[in-house]
Backbone as a chain_set.jsonl record, in Angstrom:
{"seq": "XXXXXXXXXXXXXXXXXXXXXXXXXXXXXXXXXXXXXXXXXXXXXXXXXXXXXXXXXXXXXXXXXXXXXXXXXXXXXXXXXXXXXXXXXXXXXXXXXXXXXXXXXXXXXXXXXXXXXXXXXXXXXXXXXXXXXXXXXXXXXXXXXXXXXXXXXXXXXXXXXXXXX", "coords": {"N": [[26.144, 138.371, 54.047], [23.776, 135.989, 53.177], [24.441, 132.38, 53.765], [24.348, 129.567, 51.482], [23.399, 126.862, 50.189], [23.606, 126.205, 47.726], [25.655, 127.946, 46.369], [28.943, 127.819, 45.796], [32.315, 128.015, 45.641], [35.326, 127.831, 44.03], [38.194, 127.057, 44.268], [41.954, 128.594, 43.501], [45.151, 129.258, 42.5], [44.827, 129.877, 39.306], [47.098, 130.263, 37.366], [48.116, 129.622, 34.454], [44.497, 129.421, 34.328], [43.335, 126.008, 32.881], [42.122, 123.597, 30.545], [41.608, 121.564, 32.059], [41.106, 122.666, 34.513], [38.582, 123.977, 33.875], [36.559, 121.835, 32.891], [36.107, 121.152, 35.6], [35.194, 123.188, 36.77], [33.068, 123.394, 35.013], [31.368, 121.351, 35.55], [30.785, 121.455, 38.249], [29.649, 123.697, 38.1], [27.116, 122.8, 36.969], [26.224, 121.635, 39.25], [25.507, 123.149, 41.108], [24.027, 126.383, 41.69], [25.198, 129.33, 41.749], [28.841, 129.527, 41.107], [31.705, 130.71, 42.21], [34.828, 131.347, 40.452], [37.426, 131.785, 42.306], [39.994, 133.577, 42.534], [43.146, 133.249, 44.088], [44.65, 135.883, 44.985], [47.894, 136.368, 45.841], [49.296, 133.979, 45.811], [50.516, 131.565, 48.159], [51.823, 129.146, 48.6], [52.913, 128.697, 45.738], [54.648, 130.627, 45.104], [55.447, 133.157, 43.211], [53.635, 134.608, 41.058], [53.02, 134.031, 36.692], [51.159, 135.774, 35.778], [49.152, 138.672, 36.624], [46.992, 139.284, 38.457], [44.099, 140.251, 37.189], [44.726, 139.437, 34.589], [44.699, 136.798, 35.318], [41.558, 136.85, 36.179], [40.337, 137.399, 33.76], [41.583, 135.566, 31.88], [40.066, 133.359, 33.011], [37.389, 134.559, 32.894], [36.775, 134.191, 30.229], [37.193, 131.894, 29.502], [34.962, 130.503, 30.664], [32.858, 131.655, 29.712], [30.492, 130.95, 28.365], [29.185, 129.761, 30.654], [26.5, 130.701, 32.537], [26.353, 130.865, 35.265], [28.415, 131.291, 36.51], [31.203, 133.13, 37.889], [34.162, 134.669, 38.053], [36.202, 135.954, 40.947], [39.127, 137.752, 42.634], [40.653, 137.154, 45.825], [42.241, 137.554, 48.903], [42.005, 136.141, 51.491], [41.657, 133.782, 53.888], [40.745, 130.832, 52.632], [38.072, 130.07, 53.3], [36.773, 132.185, 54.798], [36.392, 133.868, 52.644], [34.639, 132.293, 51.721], [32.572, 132.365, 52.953], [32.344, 135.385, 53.13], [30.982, 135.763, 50.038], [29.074, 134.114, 50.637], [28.857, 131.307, 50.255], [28.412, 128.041, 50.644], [29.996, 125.81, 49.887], [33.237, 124.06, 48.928], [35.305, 123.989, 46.28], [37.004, 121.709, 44.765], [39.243, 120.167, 42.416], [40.9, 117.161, 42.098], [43.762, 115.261, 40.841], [45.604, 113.5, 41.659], [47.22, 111.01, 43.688], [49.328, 112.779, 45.125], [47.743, 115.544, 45.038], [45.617, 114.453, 46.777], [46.897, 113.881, 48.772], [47.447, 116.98, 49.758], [45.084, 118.193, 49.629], [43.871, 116.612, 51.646], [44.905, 117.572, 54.038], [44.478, 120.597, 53.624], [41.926, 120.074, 54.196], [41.507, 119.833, 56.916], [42.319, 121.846, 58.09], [40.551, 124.01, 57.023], [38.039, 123.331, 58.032], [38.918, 123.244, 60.807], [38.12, 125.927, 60.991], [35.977, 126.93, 59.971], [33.544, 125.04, 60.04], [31.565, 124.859, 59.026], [31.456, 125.599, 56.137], [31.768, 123.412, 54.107], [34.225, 121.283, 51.624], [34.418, 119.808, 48.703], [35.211, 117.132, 46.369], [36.292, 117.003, 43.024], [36.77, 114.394, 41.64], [40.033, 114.372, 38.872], [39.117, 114.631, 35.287], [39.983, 111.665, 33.072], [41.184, 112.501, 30.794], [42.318, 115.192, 31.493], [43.753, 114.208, 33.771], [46.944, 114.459, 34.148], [47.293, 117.026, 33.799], [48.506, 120.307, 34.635], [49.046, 123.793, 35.545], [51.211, 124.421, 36.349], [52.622, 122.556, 34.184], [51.862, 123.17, 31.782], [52.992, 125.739, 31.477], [55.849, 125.01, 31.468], [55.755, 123.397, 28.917], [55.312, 125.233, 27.194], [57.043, 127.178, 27.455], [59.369, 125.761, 25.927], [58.006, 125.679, 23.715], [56.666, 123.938, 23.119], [53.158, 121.899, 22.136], [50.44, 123.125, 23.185], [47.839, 124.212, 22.422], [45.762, 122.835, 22.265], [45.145, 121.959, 25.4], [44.857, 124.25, 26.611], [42.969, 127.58, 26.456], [42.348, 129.234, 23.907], [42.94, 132.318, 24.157], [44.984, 131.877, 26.646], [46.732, 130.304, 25.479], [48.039, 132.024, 23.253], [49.032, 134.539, 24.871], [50.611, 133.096, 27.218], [52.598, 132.213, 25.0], [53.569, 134.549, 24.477], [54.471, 135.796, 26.902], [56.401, 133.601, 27.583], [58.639, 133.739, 25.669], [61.094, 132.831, 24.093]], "CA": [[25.364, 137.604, 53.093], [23.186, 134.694, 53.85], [25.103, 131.256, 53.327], [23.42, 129.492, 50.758], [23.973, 125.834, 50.068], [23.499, 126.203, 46.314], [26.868, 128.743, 46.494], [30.418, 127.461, 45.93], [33.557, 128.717, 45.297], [36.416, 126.87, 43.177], [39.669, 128.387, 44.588], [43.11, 128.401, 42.767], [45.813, 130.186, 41.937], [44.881, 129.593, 38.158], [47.988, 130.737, 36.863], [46.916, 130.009, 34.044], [43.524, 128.278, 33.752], [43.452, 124.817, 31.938], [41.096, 123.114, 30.121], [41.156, 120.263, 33.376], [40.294, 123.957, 35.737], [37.498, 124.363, 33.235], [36.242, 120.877, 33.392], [35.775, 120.434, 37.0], [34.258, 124.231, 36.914], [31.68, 122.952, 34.402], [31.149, 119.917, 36.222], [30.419, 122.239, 39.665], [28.704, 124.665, 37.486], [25.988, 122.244, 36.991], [25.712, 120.968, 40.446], [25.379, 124.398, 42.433], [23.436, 127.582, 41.326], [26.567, 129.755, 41.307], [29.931, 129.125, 40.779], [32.423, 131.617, 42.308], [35.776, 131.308, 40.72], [38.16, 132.454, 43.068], [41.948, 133.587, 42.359], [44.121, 133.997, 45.36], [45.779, 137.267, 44.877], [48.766, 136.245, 46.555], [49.736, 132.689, 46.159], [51.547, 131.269, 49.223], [52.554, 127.577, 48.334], [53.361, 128.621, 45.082], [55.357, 131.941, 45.095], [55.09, 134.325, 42.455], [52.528, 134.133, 39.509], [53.535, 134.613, 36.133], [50.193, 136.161, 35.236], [48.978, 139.516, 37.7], [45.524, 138.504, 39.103], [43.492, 140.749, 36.803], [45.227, 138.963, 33.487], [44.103, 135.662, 35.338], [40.504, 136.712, 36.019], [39.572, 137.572, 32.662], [41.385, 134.415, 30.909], [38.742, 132.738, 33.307], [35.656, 134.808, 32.204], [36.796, 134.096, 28.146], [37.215, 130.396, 29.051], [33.72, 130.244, 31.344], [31.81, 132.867, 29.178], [29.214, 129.677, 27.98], [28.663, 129.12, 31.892], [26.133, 131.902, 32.767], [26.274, 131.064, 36.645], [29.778, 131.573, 36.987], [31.31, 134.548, 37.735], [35.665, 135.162, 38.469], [36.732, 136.83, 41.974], [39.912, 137.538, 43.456], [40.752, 136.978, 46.827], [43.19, 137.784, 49.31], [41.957, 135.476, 52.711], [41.348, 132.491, 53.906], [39.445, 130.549, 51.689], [36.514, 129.797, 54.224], [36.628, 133.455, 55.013], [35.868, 134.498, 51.363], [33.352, 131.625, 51.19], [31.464, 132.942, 53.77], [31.763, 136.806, 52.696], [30.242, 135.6, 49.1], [27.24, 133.536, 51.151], [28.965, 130.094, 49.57], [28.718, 127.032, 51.857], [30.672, 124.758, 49.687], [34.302, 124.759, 48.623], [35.105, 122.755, 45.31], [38.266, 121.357, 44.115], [39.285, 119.008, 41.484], [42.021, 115.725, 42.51], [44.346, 114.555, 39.836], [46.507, 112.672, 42.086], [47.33, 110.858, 45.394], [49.854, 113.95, 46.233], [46.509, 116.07, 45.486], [44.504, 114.003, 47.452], [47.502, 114.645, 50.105], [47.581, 118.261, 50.264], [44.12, 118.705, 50.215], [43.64, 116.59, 52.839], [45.516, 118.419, 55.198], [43.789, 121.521, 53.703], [40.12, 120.194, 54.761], [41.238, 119.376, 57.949], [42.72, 123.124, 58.518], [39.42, 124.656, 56.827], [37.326, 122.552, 58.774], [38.781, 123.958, 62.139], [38.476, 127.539, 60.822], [34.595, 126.842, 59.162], [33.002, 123.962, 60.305], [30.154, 125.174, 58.656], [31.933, 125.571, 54.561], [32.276, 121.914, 53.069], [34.838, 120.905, 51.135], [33.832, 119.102, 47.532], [36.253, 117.002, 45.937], [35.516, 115.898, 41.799], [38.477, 113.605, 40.11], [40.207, 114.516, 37.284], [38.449, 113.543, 33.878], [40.941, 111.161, 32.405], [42.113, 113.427, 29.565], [43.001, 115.636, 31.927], [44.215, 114.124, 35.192], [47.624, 115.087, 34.046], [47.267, 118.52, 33.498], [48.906, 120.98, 35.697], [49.311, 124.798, 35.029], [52.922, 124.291, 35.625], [53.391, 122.145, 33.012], [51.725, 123.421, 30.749], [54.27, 126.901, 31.637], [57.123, 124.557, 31.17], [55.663, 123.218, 27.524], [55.286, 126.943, 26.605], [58.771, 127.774, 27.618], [60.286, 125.092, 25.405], [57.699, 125.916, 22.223], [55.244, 122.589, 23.099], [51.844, 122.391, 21.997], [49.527, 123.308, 24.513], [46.554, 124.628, 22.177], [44.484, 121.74, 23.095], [44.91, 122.512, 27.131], [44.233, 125.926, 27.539], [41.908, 128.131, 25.688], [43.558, 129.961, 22.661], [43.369, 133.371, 24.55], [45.533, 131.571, 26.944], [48.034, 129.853, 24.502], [48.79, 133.205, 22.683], [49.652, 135.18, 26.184], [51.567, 132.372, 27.382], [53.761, 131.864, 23.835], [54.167, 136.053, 24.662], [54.924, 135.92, 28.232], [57.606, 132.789, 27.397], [59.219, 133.669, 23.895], [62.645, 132.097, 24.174]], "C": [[24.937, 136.297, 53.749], [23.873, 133.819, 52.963], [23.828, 130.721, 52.681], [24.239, 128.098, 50.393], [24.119, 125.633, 48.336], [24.596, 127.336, 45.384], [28.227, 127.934, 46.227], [31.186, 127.969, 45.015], [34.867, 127.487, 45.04], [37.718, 127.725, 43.421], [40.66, 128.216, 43.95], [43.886, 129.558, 42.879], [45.715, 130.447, 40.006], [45.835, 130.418, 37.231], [48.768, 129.972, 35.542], [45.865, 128.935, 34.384], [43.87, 127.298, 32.626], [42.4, 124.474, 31.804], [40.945, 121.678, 31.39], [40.67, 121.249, 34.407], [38.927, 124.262, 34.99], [36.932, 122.911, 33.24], [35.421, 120.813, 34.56], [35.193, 122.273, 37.319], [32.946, 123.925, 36.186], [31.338, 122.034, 35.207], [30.492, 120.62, 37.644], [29.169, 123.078, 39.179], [27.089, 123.993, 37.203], [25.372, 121.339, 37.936], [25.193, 122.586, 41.816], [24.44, 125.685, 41.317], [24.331, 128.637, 40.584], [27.748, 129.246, 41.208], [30.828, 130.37, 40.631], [33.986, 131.1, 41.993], [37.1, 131.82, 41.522], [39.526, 132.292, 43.292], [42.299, 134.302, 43.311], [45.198, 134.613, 44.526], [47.379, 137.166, 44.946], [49.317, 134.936, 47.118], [51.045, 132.304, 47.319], [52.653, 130.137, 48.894], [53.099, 127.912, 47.204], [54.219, 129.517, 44.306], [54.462, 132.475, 43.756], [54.314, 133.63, 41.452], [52.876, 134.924, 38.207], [52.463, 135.617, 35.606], [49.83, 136.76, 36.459], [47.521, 138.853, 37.517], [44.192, 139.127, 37.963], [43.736, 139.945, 35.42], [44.242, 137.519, 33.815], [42.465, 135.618, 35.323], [39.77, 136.798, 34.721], [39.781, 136.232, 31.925], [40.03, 133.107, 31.739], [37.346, 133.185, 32.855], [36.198, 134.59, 30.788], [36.515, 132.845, 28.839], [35.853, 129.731, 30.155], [32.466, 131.25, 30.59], [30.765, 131.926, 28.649], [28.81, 129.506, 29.717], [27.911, 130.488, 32.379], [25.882, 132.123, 34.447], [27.673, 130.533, 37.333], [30.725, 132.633, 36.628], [32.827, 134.408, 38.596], [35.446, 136.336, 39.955], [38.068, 136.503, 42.39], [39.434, 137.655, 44.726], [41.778, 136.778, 47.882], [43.25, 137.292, 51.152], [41.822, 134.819, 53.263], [40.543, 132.331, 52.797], [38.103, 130.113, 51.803], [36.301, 131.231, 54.363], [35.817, 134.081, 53.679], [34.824, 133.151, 51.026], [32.593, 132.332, 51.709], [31.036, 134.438, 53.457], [31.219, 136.54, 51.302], [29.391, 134.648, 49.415], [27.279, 132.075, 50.665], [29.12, 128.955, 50.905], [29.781, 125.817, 51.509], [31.955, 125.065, 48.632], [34.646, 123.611, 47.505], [36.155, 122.622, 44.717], [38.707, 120.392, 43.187], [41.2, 118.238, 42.095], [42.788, 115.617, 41.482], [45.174, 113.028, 40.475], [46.493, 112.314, 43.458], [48.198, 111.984, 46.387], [48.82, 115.196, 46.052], [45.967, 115.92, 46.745], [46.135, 114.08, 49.517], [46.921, 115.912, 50.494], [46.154, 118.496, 50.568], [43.141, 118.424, 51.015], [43.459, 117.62, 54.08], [44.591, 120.046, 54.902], [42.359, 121.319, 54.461], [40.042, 119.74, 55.992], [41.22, 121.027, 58.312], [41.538, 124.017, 58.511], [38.348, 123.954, 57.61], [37.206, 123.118, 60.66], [38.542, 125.275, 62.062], [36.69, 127.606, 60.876], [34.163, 125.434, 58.878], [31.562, 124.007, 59.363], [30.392, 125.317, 56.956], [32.171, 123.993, 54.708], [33.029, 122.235, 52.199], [33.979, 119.857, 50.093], [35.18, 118.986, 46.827], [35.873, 116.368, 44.32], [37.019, 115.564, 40.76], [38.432, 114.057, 39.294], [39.224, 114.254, 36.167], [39.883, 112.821, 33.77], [41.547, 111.959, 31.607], [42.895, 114.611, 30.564], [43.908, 115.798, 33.157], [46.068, 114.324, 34.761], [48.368, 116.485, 33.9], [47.23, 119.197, 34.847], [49.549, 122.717, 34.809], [50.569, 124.832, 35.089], [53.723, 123.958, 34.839], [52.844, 122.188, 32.012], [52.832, 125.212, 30.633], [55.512, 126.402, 30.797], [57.17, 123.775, 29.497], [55.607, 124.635, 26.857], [56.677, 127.332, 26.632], [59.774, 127.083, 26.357], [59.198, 124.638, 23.766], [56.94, 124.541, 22.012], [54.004, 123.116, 22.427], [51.41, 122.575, 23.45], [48.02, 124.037, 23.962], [45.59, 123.705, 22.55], [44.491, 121.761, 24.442], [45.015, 123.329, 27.881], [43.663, 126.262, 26.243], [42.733, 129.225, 24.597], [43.681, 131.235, 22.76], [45.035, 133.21, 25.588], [47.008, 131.271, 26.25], [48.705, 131.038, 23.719], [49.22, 134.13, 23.854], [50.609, 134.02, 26.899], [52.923, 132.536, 26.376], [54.392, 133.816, 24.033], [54.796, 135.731, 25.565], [56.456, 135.01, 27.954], [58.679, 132.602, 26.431], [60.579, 133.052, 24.845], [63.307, 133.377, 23.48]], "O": [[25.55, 135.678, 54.618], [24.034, 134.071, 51.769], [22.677, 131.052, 52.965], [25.467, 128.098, 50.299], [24.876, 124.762, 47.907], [24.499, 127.566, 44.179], [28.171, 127.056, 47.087], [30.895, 128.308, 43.868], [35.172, 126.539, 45.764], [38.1, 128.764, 42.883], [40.397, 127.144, 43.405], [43.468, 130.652, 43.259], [46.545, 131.189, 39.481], [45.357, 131.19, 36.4], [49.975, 129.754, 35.639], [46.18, 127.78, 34.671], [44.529, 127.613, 31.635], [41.528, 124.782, 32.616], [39.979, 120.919, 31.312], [39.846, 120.821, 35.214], [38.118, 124.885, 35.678], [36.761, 122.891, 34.459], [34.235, 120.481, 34.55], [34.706, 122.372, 38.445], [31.858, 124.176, 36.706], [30.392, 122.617, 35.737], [29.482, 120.027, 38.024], [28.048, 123.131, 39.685], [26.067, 124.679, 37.244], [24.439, 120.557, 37.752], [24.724, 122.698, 42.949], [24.429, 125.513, 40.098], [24.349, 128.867, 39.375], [27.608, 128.023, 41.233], [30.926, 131.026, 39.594], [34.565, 130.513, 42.907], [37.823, 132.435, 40.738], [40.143, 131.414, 43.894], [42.044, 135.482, 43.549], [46.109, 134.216, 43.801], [48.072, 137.827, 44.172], [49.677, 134.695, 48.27], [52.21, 132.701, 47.272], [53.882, 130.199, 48.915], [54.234, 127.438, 47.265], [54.518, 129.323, 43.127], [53.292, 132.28, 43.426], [54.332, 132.448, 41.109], [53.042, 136.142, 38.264], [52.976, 136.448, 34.857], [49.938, 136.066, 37.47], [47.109, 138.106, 36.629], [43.224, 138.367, 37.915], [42.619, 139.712, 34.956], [43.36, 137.11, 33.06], [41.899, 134.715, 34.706], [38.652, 136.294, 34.614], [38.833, 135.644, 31.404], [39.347, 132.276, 31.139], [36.409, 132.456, 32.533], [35.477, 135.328, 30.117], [35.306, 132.62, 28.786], [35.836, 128.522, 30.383], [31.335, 131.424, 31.044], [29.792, 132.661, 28.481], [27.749, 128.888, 29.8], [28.664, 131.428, 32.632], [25.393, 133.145, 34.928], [27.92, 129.746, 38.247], [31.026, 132.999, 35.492], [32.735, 134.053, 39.771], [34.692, 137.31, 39.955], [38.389, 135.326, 42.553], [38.306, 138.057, 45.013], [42.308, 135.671, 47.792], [44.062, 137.742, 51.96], [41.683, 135.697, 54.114], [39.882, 133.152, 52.161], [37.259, 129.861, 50.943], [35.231, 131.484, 53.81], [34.751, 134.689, 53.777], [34.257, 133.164, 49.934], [31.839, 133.023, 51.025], [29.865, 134.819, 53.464], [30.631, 137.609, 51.138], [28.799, 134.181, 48.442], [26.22, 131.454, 50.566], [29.83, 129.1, 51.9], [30.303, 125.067, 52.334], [31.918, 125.933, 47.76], [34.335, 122.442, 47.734], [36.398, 123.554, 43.95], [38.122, 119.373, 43.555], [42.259, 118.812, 42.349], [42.108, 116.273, 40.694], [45.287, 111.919, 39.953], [45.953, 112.994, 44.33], [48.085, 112.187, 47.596], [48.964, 116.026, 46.95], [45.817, 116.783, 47.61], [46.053, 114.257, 50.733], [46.065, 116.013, 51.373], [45.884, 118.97, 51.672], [42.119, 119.051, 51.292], [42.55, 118.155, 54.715], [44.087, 120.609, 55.873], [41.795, 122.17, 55.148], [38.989, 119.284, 56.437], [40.185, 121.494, 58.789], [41.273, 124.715, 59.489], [37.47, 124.816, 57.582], [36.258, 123.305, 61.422], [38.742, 125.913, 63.096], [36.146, 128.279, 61.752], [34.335, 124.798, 57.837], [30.744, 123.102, 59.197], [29.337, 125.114, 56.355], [32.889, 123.58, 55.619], [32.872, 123.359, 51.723], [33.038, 119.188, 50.519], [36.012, 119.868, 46.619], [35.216, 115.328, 44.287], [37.751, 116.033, 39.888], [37.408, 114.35, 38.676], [38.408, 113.381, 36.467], [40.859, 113.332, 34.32], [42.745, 112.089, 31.862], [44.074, 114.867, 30.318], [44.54, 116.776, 33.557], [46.502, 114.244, 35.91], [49.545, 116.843, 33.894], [46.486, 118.992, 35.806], [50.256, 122.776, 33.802], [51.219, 125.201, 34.11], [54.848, 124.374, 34.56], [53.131, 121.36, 31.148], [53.263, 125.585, 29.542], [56.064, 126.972, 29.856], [58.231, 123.576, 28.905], [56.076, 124.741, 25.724], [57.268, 127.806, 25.662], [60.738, 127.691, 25.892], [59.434, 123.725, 22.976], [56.653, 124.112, 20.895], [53.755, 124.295, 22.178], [51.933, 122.243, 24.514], [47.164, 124.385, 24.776], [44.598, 124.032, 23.202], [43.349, 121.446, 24.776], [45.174, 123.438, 29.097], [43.744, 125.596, 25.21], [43.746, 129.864, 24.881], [44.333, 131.782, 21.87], [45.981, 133.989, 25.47], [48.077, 131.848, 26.447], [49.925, 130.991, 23.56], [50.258, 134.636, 23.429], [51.708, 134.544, 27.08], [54.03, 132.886, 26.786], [55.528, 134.167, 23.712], [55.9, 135.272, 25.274], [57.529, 135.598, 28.084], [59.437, 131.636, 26.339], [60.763, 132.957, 26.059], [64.519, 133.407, 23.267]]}, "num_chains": 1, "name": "protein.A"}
């Protein structure tokens, strides 16, 4: 596929999606043409996922189904690698924090020597949600929190399953 600067891919493990992963996908979604979400299959940094990859792509198409130039993929390889086999030149991540803005340093140096040619795109938190982390919204689910206001209410009812006490 021809690289295409009007291409990018939003990578995650979105285990689950949050209303701060939907955010900074809208926010991309109206700076690029497409908007490939892309769930690694096979999270490394963050071991197992409580949600199989097929569970996660769909709660992304319910909670992107208003965005008509964004479309869910897994992915199981680098993440410059799968830019380049979907023709995306730019790679788009959202910050919350300075140990964010660590790690994904070090990531855009690593992708950088791999695919000099994929960019890296970085867009801060919103405020409402620069706290929001799919882990803790797991760990408010586990212990019977709200969490309908920061995930999408397909989300919040498969979570309150997955975590009954």
């Amino acid at each position: 596929m021809t690289p295409s600067n009007r291409i990018a891919v939003c990578p995650g493990s979105y285990d689950p999606i949050t209303r701060g992963h939907v955010d900074v996908i809208t926010r991309a979604a109206a700076m690029f043409d497409e908007v490939i979400v892309a769930v690694v299959n096979h999270p490394v940094r963050k071991g197992q996922t409580l949600f199989k990859t097929d569970e996660r792509l769909a709660f992304i198409e319910d909670a992107t189904a208003a965005l008509p130039n964004v479309r869910a993929a897994a992915f199981e390889t680098l993440v410059v690698d799968f830019a380049r086999e979907v023709g995306a030149r730019a790679i788009v991540k959202g910050l919350r924090a300075i140990s964010d803005f660590e790690y994904e340093s070090e990531m855009n140096q690593l992708n950088r020597l791999q695919a000099p040619d994929v960019e890296s795109i970085y867009l801060m938190a919103s405020p409402q949600y620069s706290f929001l982390s799919s882990s803790g919204i797991k760990e408010l689910a586990i212990f019977d929190g709200k969490i309908e206001e920061l995930v999408t209410p397909l989300v919040a009812r498969r979570l309150k399953e997955e975590l009954a006490r």
